[in-house]
Residue, then its C-alpha position, 0 to 999 in steps of 0.5 A: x501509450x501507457x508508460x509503465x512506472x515501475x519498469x525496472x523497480x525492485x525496490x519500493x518505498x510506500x507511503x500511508x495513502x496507497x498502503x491505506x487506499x489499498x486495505x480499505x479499497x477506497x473506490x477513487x484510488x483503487x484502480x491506481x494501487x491495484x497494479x503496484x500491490x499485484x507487483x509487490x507480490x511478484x517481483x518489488x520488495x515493499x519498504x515503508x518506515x515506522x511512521x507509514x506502519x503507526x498510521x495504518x495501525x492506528x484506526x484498526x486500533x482505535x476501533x477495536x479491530x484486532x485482526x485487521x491490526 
């Protein structure tokens, strides 16, 4: 039986990795933050801070990809 992590979370706090893995749907890792971005569409506030925000801007601005900025 599968123990559900984020039962009773309202509030979450993520970090570069997921947020990253999520965007650019990395085939490892996918399966695993599917779940918690479909909750934070529903009912957990995402929280992250200055730093997760600068390294997931940094590659799409490095490369010149204003709409995924």
């Amino acid at each position: 039986m599968r123990i559900n992590a984020l039962a009773n979370v309202s509030r979450l706090f993520l970090d570069t990795a997921p947020v990253i893995y999520f965007v650019e749907r990395n085939p490892q890792f996918v399966d695993l933050v599917d779940p918690v971005f479909e909750r934070l569409s529903a009912d957990i506030t995402a929280v992250i801070s200055g730093i997760t925000l600068s390294e997931c801007l940094v590659g799409a601005i490095r490369l010149g990809l204003v709409d995924l900025e």
